[in-house]
N, C-alpha and C positions, 0 to 999 in steps of 0.2 A: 791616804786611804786608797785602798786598789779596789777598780770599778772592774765587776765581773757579768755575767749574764747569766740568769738561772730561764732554763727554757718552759716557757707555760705551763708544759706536757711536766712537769718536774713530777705532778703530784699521783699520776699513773704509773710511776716505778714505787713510790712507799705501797709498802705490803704491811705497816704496822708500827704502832709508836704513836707519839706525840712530840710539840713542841710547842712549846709555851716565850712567843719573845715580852719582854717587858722594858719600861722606862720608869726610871726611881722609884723600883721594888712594886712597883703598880702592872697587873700584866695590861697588857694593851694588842695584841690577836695569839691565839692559839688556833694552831696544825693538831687536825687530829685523826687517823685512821682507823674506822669499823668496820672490816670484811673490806668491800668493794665499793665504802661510801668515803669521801676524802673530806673533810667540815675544816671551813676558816672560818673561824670564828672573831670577829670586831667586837672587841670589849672597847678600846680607845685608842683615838690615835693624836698623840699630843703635837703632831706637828700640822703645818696648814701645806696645802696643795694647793697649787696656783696653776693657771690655765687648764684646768681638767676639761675632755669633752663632753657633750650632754649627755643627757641619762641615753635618747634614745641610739645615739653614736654606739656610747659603752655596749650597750645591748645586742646591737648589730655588729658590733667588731666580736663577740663572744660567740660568735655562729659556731666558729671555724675549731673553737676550743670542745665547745659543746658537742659539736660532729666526732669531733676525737676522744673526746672522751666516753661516748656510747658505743663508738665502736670497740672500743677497749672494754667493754662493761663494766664503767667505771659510771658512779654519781661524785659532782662536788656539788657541796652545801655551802653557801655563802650565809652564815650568820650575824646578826648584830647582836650583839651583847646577850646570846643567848637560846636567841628566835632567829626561826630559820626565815631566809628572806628573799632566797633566789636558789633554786636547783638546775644545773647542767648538768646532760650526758642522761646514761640508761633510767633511772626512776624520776628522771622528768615530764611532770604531768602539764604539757602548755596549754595555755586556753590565752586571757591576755599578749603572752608573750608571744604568741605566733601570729596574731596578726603585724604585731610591729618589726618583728625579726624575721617571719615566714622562715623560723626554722621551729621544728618539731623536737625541739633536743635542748629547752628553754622554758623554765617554768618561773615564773614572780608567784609567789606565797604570801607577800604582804608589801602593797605596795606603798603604804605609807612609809614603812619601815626603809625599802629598796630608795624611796626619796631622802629618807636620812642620812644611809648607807652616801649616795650619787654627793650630797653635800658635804661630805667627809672626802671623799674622793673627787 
């Protein structure tokens, strides 16, 4: 298997399309692009993740993505299996998530959800 690098920023060059990856015929995330909003979407993820950092880490390492993505006017949408759970970049409305990240460019939508999302990851 060849280990390659896909850079963060990957998802501010699609201007359209989708992608749907799957595991035995089951989809498990879909890529999806509307206009200037980019949506991943977590249906399942059949495999386990080991040593993840904590929720509040992940949130604060996503500043920087978040920052680059609004300057691009660009939103990503982080879904679970449907529901939206976390917005970065330009149509992010923060209220919770700036106090813990003190960035403005960081929105949690449902934080139950965003905790189930953190235990998958």
């Amino acid at each position: 298997m060849k280990n390659f690098d896909l850079p963060a920023n990957f998802l501010s060059f699609l201007h359209g399309g989708s992608l749907e990856v799957t595991c035995n015929g089951e989809p498990s995330i879909k890529f999806m692009v509307d206009g200037n909003t980019r949506i991943i979407d977590i249906i399942d993820v059949p495999i386990e993740v080991t040593k993840k950092p904590g929720l509040i880490k992940q949130l604060s390492e996503a500043k920087d993505l978040a920052k680059n993505l609004k300057q691009e006017n660009i939103t990503l949408e982080v879904k679970l299996k449907g529901d939206t759970v976390l917005k970065l970049g330009e149509q992010a409305n923060p209220k919770l998530a700036k106090i813990v990240t003190l960035s403005g460019d960081i929105e949690i939508t449902d934080l139950k959800k965003l905790k189930k999302l953190n235990d998958i990851f």
